[in-house]
N, C-alpha and C positions, 0 to 999 in steps of 0.2 A: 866825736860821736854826738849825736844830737838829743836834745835835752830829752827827748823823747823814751830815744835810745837806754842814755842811762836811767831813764825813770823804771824800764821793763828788765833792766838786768839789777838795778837794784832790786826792785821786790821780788823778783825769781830768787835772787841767791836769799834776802830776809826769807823767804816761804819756805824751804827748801831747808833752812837751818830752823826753820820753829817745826819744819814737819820729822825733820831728825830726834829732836830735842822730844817731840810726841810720843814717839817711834819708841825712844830709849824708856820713856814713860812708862809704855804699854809694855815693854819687853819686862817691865819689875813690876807689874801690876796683872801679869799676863791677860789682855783685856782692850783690844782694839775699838769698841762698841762708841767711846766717848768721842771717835772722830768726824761721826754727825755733827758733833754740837759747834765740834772745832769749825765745820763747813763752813756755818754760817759767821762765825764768829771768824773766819779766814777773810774773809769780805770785808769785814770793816775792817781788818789793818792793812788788806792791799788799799781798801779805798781811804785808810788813814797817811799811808805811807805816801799814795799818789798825791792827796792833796798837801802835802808837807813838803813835799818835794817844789809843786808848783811854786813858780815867780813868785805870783800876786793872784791869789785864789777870787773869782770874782763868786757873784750869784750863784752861777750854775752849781759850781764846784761845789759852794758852800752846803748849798741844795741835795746834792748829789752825793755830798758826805753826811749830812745828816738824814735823808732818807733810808741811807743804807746803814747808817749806826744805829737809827729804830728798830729796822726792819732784824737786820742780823744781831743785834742782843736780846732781844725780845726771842727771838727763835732759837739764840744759845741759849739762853737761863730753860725754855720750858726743854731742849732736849737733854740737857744736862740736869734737869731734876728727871726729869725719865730715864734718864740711865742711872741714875744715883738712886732712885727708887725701886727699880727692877732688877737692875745686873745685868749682865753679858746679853746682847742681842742674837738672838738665835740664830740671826740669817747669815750675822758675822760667824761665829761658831760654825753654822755648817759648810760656810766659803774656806775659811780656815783648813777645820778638818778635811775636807776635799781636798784641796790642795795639798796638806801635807803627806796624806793619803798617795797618793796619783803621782806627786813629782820627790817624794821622801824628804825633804826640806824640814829643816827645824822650825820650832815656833817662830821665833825670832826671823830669820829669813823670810816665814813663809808672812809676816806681818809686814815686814820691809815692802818685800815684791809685791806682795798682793793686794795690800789694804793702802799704806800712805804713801808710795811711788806709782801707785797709778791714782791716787787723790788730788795730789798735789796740782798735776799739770791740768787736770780736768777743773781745777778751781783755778787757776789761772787765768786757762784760757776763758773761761767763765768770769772771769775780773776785768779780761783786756779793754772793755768797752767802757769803763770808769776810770 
């Protein structure tokens, strides 16, 4: 496999087990709303991951990991003092109860499927270019 290769399945499977790990969070906190903050803050550890992973990181990389650890912590701390200061996101609430409404799915399920299993890959593939 080429270094490439294991660079995209390493951080698939890293993403995939902190979006678990989220997941399990939210199911004892009953409270998807915090996985904004995680969005951004998913970004600097794919693009930590990637450049860790690199050979011999030159400029660009260095560049292109510190653009994106400004950009994406600066963007977690304010959505995560906004969800720490307000509580539950209504939009998440009403996507939630719809869904478990319409398809009868438990909370927990209806969190899996609906909120961090279609997050995940949507931030990924949103990462691939770093």
């Amino acid at each position: 496999m080429t270094d490439l290769g294991s660079t995209i399945l390493i951080n698939a499977a890293a993403l995939f087990a902190v979006i678990l790990a989220l997941w399990a969070y939210s199911v004892k906190i009953r409270d998807v709303s915090f996985i904004d903050a995680f969005w951004a803050f998913g970004m600097v550890l794919l693009a930590c991951a990637t450049w860790a992973q690199s050979g011999s990181p030159g400029a660009r990389s260095h560049l292109l990991l510190g653009l994106t650890a400004l950009w994406g912590l600066r963007l977690t701390l304010h959505l995560w003092t906004r969800w720490r200061a307000h509580g539950e996101d209504p939009r998440y609430a009403k996507i939630m109860g719809s869904v478990m409404e319409k398809k009868g799915w438990s909370w927990s399920k209806t969190s899996l499927l609906s909120v961090f299993l279609t997050q995940a890959p949507l931030l990924f593939i949103t990462c691939l270019p770093a």
